[in-house]
C-alpha positions as CSV (number, residue, x, y, z in Angstrom):
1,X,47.0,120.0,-59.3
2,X,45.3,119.7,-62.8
3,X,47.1,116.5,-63.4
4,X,44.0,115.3,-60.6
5,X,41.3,116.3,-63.1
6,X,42.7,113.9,-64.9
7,X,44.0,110.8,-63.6
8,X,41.2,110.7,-60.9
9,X,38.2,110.1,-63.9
10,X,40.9,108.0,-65.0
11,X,40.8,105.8,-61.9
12,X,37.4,105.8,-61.9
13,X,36.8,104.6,-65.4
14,X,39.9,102.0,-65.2
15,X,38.3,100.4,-61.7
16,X,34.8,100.3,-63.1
17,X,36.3,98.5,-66.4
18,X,38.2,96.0,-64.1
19,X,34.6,95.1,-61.8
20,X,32.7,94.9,-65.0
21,X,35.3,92.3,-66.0
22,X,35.3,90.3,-63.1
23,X,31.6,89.9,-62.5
24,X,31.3,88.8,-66.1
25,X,33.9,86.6,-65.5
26,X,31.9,85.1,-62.7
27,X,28.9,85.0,-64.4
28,X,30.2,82.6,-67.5
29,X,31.6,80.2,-64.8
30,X,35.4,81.1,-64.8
31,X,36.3,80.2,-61.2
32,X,33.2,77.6,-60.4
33,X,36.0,74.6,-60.6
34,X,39.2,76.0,-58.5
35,X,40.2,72.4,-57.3
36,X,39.9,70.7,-60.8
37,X,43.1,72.6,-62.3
38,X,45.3,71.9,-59.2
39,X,45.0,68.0,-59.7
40,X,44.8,68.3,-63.5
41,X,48.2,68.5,-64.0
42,X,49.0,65.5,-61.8
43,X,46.8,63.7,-65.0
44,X,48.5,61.2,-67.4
45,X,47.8,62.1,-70.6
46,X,49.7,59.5,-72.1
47,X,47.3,57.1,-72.9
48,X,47.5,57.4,-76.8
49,X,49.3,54.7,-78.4
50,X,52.1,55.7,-80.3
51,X,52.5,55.2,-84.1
């Protein structure tokens, strides 16, 4: 039962550490361009000539 003192603060402290995270990650602009890496792979980057 003491074991709850614990890992509930825990919880708490870990959740609160993940939202922080993700709102700054929204805030510098990590997900504003969700379609561009889908077709980016489809790019050919091959358009350097070889020496």
């Amino acid at each position: 039962m003491t074991a709850l003192l614990y890992l509930i603060p825990v919880a708490l402290f870990l959740g609160g550490v993940f939202l922080l995270a993700f709102r700054w990650c929204l805030r510098t602009g990590q997900f504003d361009d969700p379609e561009g890496d889908r077709y980016r792979i489809l790019d050919d980057d091959d358009d350097v000539p070889l020496r």
